[in-house]
VOVEX-415030 format. One line per 10 residues: number of its first residue (from 1); their letters; for each residue x, y, z of N, C-alpha, C, O, CB. Coordinates in steps of 0.02 Angstrom, whole numbers. Glycine has a CB too. Layout:
<nodes>
NUM) A) X Y Z X Y Z X Y Z X Y Z X Y Z; ...
</nodes>
This chain:
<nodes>
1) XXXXXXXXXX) 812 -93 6082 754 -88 6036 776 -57 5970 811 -6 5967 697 -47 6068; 754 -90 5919 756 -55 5850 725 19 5840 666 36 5844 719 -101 5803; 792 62 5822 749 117 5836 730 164 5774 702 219 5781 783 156 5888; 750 133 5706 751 171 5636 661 142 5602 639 84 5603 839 135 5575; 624 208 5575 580 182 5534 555 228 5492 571 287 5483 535 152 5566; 520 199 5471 476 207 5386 444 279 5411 414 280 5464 393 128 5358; 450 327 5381 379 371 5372 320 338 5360 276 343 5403 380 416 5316; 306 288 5283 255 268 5239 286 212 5206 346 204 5197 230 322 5192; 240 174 5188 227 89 5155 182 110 5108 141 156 5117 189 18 5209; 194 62 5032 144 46 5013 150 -39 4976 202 -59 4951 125 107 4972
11) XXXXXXXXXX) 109 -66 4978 98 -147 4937 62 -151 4910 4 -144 4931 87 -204 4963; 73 -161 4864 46 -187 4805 53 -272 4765 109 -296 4754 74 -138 4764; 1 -302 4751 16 -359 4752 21 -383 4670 -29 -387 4634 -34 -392 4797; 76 -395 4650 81 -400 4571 70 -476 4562 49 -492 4506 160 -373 4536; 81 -536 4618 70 -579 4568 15 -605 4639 29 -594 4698 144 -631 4527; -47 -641 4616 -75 -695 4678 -120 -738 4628 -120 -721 4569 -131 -653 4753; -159 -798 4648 -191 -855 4618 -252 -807 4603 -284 -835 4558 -202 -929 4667; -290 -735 4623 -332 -724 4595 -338 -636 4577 -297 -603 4609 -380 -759 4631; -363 -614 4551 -356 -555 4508 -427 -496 4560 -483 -513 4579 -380 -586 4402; -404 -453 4566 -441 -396 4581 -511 -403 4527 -489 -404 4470 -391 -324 4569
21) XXXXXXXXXX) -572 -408 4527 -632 -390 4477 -626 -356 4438 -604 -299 4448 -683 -368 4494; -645 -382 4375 -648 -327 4327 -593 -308 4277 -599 -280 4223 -658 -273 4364; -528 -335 4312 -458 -302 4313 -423 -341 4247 -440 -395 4221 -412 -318 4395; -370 -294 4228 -328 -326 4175 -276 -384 4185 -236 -409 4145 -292 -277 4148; -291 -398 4257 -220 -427 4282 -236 -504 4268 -291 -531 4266 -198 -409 4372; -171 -534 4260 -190 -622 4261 -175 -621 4309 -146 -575 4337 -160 -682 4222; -196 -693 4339 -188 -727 4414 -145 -798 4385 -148 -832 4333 -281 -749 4461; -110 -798 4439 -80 -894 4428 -61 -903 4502 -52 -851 4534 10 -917 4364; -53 -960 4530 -38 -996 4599 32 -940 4613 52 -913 4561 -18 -1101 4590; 51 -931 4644 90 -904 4681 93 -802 4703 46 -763 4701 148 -936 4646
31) XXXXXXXXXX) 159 -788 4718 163 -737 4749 203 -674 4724 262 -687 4709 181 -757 4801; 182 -603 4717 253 -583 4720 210 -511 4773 148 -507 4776 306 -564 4624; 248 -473 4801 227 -401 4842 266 -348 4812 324 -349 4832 246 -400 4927; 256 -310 4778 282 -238 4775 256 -194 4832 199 -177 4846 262 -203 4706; 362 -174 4879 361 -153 4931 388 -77 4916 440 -71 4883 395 -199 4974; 354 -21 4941 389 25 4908 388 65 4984 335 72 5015 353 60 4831; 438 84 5004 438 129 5060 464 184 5051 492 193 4997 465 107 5112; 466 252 5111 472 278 5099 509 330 5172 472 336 5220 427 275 5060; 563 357 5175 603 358 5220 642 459 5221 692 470 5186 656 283 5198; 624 493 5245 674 573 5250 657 576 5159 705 598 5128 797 565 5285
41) XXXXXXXXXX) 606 560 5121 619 609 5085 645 551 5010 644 575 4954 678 668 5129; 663 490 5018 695 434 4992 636 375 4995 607 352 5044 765 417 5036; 630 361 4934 582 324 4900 634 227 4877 665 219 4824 554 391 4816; 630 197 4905 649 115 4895 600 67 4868 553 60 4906 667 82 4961; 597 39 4823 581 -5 4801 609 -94 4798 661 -112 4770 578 26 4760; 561 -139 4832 577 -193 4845 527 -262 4827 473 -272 4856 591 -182 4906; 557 -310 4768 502 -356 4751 522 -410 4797 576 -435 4810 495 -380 4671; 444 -422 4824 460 -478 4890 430 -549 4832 372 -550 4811 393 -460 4993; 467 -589 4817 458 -631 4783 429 -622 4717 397 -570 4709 432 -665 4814; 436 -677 4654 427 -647 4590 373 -690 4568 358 -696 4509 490 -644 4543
51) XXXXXXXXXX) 345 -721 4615 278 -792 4577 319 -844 4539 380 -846 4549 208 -755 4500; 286 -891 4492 305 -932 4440 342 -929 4380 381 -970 4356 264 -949 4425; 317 -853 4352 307 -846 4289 333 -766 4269 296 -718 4278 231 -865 4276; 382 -762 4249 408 -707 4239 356 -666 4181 336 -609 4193 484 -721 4219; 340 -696 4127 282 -659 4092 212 -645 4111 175 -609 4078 272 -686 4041; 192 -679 4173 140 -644 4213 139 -588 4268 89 -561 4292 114 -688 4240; 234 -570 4288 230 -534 4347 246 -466 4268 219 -411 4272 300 -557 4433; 264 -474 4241 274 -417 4201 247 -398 4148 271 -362 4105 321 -413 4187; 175 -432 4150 104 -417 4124 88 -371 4173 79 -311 4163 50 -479 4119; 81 -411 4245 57 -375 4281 76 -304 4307 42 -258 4330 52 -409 4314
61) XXXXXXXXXX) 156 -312 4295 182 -245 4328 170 -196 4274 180 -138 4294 265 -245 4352; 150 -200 4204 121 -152 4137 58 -120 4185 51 -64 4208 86 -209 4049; 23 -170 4188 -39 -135 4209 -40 -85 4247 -56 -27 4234 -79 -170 4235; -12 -122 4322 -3 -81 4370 40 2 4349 43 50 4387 36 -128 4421; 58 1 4307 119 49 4300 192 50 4320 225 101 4308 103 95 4326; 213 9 4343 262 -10 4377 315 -36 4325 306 -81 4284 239 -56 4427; 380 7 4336 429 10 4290 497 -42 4322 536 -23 4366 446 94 4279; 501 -106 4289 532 -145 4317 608 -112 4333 635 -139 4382 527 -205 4278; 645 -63 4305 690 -34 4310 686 2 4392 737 19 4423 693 7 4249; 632 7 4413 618 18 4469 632 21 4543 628 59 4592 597 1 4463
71) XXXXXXXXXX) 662 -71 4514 665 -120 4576 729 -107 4621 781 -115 4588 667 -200 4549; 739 -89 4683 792 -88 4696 844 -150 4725 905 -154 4724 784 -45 4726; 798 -189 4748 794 -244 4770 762 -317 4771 702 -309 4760 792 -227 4800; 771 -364 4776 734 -450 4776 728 -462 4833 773 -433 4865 773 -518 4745; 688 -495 4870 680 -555 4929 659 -594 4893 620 -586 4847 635 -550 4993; 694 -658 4919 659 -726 4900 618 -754 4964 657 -751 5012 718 -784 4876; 585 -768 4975 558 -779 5055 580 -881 5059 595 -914 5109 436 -751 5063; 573 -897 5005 590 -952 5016 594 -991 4957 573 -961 4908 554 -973 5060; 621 -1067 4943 651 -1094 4907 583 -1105 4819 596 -1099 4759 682 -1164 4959; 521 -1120 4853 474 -1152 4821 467 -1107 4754 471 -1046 4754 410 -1161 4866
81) XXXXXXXXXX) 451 -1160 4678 465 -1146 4614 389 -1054 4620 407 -997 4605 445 -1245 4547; 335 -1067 4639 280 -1017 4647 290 -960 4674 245 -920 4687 233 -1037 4678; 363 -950 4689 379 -902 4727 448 -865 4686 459 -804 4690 390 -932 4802; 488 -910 4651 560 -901 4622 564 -905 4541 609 -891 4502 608 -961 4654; 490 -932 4532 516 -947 4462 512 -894 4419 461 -858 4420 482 -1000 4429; 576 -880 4368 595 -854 4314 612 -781 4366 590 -724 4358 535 -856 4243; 657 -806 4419 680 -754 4421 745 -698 4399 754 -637 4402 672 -762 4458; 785 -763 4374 851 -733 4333 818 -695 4266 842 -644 4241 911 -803 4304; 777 -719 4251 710 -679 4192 708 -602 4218 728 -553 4186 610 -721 4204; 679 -603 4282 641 -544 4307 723 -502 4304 738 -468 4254 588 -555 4398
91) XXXXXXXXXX) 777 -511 4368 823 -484 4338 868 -461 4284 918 -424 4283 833 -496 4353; 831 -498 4234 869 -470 4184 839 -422 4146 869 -390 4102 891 -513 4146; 772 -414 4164 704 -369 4153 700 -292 4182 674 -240 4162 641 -409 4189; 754 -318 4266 774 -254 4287 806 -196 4262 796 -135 4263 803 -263 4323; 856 -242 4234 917 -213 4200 963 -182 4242 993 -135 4219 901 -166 4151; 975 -201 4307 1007 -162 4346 1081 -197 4372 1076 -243 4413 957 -145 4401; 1147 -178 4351 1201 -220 4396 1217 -230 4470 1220 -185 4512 1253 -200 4379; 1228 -299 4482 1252 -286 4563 1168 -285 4584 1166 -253 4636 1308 -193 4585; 1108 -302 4569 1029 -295 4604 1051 -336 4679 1091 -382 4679 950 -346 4549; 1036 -324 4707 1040 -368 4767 984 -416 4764 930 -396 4743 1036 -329 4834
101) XXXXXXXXXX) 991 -470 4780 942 -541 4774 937 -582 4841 929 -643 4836 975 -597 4716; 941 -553 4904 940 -588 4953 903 -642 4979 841 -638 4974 940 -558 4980; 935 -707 5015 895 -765 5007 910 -788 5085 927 -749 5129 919 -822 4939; 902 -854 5092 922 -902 5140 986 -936 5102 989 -925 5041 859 -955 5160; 1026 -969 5125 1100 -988 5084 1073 -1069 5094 1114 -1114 5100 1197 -959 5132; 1015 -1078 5094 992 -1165 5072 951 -1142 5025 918 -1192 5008 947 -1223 5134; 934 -1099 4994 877 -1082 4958 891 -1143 4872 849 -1178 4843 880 -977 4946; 939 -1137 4863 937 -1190 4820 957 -1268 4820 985 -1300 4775 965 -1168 4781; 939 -1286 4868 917 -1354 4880 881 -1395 4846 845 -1368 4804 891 -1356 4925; 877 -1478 4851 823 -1499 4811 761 -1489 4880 773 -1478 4939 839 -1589 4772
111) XXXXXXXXXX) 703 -1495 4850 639 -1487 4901 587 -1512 4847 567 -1491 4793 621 -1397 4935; 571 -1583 4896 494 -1620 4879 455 -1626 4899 458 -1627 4960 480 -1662 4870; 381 -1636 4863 326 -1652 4903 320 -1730 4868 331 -1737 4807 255 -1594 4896; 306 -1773 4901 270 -1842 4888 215 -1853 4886 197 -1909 4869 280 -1883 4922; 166 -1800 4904 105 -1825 4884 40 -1765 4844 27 -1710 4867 80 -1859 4956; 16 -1789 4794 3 -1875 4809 56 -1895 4748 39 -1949 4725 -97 -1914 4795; 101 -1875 4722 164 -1898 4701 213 -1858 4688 205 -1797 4685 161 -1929 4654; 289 -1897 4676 341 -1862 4681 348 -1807 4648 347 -1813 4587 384 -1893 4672; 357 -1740 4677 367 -1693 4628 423 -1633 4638 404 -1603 4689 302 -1665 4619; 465 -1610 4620 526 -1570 4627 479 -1522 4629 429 -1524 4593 590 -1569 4573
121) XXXXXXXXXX) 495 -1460 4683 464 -1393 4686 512 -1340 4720 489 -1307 4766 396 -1398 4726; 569 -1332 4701 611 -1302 4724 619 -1258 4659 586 -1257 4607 664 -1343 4753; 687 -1215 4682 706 -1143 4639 712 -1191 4560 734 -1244 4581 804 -1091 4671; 706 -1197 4508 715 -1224 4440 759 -1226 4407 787 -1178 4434 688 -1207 4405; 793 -1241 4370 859 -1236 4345 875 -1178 4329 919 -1147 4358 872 -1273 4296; 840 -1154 4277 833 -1086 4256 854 -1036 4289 861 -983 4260 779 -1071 4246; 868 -1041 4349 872 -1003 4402 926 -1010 4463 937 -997 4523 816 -1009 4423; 945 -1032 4418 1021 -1076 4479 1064 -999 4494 1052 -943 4473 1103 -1159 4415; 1110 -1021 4533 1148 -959 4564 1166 -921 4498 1143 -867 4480 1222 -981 4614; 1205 -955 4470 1231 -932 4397 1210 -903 4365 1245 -856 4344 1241 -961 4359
131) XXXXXXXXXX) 1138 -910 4337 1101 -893 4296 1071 -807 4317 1061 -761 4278 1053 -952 4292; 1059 -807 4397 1024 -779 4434 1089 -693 4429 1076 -634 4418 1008 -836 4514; 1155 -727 4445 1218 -677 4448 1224 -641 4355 1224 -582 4338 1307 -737 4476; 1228 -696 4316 1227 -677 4241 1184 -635 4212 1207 -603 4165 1220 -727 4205; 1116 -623 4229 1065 -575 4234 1073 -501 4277 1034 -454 4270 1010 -614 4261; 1137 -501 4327 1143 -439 4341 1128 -461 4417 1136 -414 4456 1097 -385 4299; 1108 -517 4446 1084 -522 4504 1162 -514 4568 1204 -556 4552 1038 -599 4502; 1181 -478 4619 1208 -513 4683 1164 -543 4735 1116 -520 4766 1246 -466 4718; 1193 -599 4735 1169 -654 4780 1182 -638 4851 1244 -638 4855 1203 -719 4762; 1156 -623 4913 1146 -606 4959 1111 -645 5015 1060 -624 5043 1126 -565 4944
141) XXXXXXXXXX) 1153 -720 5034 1125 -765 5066 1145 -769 5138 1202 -785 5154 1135 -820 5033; 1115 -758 5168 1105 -755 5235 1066 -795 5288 1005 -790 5290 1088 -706 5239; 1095 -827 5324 1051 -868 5404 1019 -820 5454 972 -832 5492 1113 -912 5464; 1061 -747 5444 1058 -702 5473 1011 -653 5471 1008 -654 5409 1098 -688 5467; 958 -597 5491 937 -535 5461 983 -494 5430 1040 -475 5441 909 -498 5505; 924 -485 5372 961 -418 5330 946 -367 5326 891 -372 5298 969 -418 5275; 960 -288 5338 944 -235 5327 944 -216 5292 994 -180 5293 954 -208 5344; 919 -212 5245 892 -186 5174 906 -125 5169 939 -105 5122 821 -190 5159; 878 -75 5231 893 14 5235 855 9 5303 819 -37 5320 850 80 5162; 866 52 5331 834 62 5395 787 85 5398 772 141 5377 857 89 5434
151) XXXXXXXXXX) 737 27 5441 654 10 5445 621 -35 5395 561 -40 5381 612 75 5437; 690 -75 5365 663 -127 5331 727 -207 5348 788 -208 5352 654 -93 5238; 694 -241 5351 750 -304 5363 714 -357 5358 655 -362 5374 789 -309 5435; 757 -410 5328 733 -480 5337 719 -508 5407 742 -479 5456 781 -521 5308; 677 -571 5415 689 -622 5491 735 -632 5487 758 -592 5528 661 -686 5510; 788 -668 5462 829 -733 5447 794 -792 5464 733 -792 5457 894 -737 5483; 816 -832 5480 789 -884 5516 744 -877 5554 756 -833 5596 824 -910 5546; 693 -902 5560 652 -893 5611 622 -965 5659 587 -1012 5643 597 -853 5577; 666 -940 5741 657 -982 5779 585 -1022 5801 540 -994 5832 684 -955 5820; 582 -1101 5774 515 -1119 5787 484 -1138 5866 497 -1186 5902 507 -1176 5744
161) XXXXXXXXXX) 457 -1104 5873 420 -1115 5953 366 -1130 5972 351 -1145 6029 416 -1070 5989; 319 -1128 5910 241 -1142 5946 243 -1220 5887 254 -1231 5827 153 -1054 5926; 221 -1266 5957 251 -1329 5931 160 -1375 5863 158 -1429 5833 282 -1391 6037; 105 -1318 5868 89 -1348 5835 71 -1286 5777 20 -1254 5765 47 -1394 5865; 127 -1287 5752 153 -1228 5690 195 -1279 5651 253 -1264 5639 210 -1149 5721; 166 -1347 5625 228 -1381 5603 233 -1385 5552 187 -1369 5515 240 -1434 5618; 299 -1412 5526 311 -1402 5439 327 -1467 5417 384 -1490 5420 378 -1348 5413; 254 -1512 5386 241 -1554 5366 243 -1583 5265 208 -1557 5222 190 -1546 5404; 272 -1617 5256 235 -1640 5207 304 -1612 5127 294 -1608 5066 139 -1593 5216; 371 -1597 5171 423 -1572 5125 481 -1627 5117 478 -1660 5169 453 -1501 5153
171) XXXXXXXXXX) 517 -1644 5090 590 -1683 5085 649 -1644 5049 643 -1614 4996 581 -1753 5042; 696 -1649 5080 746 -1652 5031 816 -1692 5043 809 -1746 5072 761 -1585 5017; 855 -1680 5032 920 -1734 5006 998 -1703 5055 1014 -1645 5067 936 -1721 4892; 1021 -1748 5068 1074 -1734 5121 1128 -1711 5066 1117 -1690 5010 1097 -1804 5176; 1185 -1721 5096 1241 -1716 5068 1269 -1815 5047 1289 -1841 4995 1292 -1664 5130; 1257 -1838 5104 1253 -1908 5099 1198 -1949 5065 1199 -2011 5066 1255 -1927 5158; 1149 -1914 5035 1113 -1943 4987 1056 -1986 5019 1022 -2028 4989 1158 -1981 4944; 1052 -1970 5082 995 -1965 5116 932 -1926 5104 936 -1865 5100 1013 -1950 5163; 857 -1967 5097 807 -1908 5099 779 -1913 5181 774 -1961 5219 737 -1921 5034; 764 -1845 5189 758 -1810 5240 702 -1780 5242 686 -1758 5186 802 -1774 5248
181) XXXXXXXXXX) 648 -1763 5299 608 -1715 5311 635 -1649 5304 686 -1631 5333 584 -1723 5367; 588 -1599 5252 635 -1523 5255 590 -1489 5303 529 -1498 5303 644 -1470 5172; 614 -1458 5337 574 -1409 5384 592 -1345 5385 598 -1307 5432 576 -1427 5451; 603 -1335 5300 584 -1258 5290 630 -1221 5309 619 -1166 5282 527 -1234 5324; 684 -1218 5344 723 -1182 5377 732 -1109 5329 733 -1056 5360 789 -1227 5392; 738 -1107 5255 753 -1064 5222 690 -994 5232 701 -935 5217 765 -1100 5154; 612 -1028 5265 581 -967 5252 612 -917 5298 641 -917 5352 507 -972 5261; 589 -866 5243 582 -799 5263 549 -742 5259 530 -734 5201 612 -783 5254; 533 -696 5296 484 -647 5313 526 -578 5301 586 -569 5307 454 -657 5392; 472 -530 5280 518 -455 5282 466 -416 5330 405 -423 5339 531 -406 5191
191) XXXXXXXXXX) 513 -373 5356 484 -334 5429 483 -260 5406 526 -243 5366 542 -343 5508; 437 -214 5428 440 -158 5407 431 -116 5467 375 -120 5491 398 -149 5355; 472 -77 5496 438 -43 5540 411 35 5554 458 72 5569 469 -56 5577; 382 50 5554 350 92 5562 323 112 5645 311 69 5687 307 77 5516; 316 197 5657 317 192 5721 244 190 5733 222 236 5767 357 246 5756; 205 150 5713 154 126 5751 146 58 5757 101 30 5788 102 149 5730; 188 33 5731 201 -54 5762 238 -70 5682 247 -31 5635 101 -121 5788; 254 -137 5688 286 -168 5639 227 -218 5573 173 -247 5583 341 -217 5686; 264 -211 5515 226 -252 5466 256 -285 5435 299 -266 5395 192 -225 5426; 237 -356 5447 256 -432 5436 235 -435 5357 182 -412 5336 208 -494 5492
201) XXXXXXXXXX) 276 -462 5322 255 -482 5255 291 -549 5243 350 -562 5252 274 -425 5198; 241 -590 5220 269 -671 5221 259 -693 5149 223 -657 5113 223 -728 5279; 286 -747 5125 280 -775 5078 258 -842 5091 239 -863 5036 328 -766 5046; 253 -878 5126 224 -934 5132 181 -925 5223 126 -919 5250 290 -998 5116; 247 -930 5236 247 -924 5305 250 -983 5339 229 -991 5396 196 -890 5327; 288 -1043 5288 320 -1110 5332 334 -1110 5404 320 -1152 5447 386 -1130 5307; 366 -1053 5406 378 -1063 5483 354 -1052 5549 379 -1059 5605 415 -1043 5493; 270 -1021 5515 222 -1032 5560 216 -950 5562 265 -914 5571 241 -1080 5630; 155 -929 5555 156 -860 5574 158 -821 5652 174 -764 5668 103 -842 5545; 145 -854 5673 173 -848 5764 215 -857 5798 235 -832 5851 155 -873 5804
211) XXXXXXXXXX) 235 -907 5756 337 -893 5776 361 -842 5732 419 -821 5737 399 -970 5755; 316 -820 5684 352 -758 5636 348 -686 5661 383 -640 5639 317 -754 5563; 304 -680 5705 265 -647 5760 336 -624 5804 372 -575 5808 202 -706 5805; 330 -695 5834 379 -674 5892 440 -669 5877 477 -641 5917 380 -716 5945; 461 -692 5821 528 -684 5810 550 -597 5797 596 -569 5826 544 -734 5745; 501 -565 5742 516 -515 5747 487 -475 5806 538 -452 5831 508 -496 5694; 444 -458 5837 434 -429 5918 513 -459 5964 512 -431 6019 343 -477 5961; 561 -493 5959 628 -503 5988 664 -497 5946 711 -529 5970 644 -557 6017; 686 -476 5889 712 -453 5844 721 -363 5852 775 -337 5864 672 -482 5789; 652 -322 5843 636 -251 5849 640 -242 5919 677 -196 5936 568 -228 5819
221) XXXXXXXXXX) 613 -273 5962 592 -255 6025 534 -219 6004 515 -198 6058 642 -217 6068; 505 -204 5974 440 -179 5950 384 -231 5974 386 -292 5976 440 -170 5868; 337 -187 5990 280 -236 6037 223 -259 5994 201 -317 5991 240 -192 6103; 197 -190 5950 144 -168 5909 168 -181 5851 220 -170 5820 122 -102 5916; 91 -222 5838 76 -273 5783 22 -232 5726 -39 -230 5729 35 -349 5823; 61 -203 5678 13 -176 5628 0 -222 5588 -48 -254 5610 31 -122 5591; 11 -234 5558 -10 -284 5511 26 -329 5483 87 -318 5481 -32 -262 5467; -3 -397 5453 8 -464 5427 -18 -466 5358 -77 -475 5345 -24 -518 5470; 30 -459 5315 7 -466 5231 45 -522 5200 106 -523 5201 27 -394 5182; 2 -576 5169 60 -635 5142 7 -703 5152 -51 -709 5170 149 -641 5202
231) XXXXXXXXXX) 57 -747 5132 19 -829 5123 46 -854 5200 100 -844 5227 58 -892 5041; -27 -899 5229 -16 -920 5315 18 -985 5304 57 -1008 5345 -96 -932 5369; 4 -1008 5257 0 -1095 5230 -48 -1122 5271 -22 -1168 5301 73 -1147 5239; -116 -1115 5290 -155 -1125 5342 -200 -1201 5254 -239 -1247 5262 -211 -1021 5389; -182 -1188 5221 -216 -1228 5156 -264 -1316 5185 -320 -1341 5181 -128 -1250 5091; -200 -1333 5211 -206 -1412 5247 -197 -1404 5323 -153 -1435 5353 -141 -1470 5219; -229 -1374 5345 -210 -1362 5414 -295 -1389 5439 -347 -1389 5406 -178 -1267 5433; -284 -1409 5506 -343 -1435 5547 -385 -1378 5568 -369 -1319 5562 -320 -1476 5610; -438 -1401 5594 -446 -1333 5654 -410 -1316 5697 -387 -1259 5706 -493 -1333 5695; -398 -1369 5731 -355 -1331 5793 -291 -1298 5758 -265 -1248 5782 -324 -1390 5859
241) XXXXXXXXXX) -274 -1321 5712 -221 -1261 5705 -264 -1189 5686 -260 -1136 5718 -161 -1281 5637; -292 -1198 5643 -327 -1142 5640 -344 -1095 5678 -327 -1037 5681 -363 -1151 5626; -388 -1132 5711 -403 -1106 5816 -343 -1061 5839 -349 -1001 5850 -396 -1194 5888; -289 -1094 5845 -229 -1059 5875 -207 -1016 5847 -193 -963 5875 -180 -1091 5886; -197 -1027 5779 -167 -963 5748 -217 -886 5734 -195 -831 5715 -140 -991 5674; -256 -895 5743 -300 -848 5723 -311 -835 5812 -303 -775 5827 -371 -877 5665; -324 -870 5859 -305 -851 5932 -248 -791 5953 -256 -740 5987 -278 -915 5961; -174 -825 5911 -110 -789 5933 -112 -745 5883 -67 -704 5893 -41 -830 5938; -160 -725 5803 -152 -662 5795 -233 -610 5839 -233 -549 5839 -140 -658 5703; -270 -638 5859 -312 -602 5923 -258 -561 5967 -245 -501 5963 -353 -665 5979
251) XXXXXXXXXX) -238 -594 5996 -168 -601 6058 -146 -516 6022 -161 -464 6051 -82 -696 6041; -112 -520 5959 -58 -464 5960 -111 -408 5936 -92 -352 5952 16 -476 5903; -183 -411 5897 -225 -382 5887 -197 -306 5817 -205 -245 5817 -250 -370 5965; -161 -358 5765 -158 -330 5702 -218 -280 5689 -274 -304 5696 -156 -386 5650; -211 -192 5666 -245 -170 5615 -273 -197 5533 -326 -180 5507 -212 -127 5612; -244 -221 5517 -222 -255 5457 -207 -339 5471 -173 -365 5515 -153 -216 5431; -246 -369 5416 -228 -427 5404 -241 -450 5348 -300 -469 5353 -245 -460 5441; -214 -465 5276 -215 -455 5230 -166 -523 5209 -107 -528 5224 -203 -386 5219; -210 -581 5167 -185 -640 5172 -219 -663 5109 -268 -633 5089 -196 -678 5240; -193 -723 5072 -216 -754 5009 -158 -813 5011 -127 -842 5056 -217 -699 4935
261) XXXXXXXXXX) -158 -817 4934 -120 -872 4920 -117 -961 4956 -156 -1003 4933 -63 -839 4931; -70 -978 5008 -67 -1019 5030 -119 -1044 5086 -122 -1099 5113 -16 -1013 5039; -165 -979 5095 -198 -993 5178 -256 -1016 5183 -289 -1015 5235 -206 -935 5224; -282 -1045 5114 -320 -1091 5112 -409 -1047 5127 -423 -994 5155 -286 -1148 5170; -440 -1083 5105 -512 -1064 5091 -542 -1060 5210 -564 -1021 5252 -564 -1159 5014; -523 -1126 5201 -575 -1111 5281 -542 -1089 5329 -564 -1090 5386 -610 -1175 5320; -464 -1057 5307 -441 -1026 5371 -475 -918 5345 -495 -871 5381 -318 -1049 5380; -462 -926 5268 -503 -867 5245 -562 -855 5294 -562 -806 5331 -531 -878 5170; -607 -894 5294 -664 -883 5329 -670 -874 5393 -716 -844 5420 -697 -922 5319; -611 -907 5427 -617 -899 5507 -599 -826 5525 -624 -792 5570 -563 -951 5548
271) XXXXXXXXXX) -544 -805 5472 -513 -737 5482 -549 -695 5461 -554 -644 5495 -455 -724 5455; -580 -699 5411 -643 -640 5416 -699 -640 5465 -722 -586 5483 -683 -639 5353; -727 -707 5493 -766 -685 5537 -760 -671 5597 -803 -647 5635 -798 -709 5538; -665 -697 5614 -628 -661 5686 -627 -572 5669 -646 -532 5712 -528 -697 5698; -602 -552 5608 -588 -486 5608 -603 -432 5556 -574 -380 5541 -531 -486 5615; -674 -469 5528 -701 -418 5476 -672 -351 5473 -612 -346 5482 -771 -407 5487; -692 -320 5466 -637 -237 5446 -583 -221 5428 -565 -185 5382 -622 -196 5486; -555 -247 5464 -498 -269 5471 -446 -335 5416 -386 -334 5406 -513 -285 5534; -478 -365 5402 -490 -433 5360 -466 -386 5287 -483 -327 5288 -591 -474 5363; -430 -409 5231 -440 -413 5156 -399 -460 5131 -343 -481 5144 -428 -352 5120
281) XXXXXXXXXX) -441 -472 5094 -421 -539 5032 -359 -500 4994 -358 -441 4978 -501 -562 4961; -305 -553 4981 -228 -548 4933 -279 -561 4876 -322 -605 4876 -146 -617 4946; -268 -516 4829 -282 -518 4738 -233 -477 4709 -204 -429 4736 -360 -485 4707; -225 -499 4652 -177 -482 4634 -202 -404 4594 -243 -410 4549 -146 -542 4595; -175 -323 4613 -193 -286 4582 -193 -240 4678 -163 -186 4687 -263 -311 4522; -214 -260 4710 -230 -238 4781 -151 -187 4797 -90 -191 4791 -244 -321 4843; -184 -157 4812 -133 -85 4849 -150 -57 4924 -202 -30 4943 -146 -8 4798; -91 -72 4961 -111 -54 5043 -76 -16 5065 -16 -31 5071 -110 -104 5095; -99 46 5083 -40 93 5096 -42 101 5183 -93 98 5218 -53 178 5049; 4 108 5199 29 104 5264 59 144 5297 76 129 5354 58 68 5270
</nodes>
């Protein structure tokens, strides 16, 4: 069993498609989490993805107060432009040498959606390895989990098991110049643990949040499920997926569940009326301390 953890968490959400009321913050389609933990006395800072738009996450991080020099670290959770874009921007915003930028080592792949037409949605040029290292970034690509500091680590990969968790509706390109179904392999999740259970933070969550579940519960050996903050991709999903997933997070019975972005309007609703209290909407400006 994993046996290192967090004193204290806090998240804060600098980039999501909609803005806290009232608030100074812009909203645009995608993601970023300011992860700040806190460990013996030692304070880490970690941006779990950077959104689209490098001049909206650092609008937003003005507001918030948040001093991009800050950052000690990047996750990319996965390849898609709403999640990566202008991030050799953001690093160079850091100003920090050697930043660590840890990814999946397919993360720059091509990746399409076809409908309802062809459209490239992968990392952007702008942002190629090169660009990403020239800004001060180390590249940190891994199949593997990463330990960030102890009581924080990536999934790596995360093994798919619940067979109607599927990852529909992506392409990309072989080496042989083949197009191919992509099935996501690059997402990734960051785990936080804390000794009252573990906290899942996703960025899409392609790979199904219940295999993201179980992967880390066999990962930690940790049983207890605090909380789920991040996009489900529940957007185009049926009921029955719905049904199930909101079933298998019943099952582990999260304190916290704290979701936006990708998870779509009527899985929103199922999850608030499975777990009101418990339940909050991702806006961008939101702070969850843990």
């Amino acid at each position: 069993m994993y046996k290192e953890f967090l004193d204290s968490a806090r998240i804060t959400v600098l980039v999501e498609n909609s803005v806290l009321y009232a608030s100074q913050y812009w909203g645009v389609h995608g993601l970023s989490l300011l992860v700040e933990v806190y460990r013996g006395g030692v304070k880490r800072s970690i941006l779990m993805d950077v959104g689209q738009d490098p001049q909206v996450l650092i609008h937003n991080m003005s507001v918030a107060g948040v001093d991009p020099g800050s950052i000690d670290a990047i996750v990319l959770s996965h390849c898609h432009y709403d999640h990566t874009g202008g991030v050799a921007e953001v690093v160079k915003r850091i100003g920090r040498r050697e930043l660590p930028v840890i990814a999946h080592p397919s993360i720059f792949r091509v990746n399409l959606k076809t409908d309802p037409f062809l459209k490239y949605i992968g990392v952007r040029s702008g942002d190629s390895r090169d660009s990403i290292e020239r800004s001060g970034g180390r590249l940190v690509l891994s199949r593997d989990p990463v330990e960030i500091m102890p009581g924080v680590l990536t999934t790596g990969e995360v093994k798919r098991v619940f067979g109607f968790e599927r990852v529909e509706g992506f392409k990309t390109t072989t080496e042989s110049g083949q197009l191919v179904d992509d099935e996501m392999m690059d997402d990734t999740s960051l785990i936080l643990t804390l000794r009252d259970g573990l906290v899942v933070l996703t960025g899409c969550a392609h790979a199904g949040i219940c295999n993201i579940i179980k992967h880390s519960i066999e990962l930690t050996g940790i049983k207890k499920l605090k909380a789920v903050i991040g996009g489900l991709h529940l957007v185009n999903a049926d009921e029955d997926r719905i049904k199930r997933t909101i079933d298998c997070l019943v099952e582990h019975n999260p304190e916290l569940i704290a979701t936006g972005h990708c998870t779509g309007f009527k899985a929103q609703v199922e999850l608030y009326l499975k777990f009101r209290d418990k339940f909050k909407l991702l806006q961008t400006g939101l702070s969850i301390t843990l």
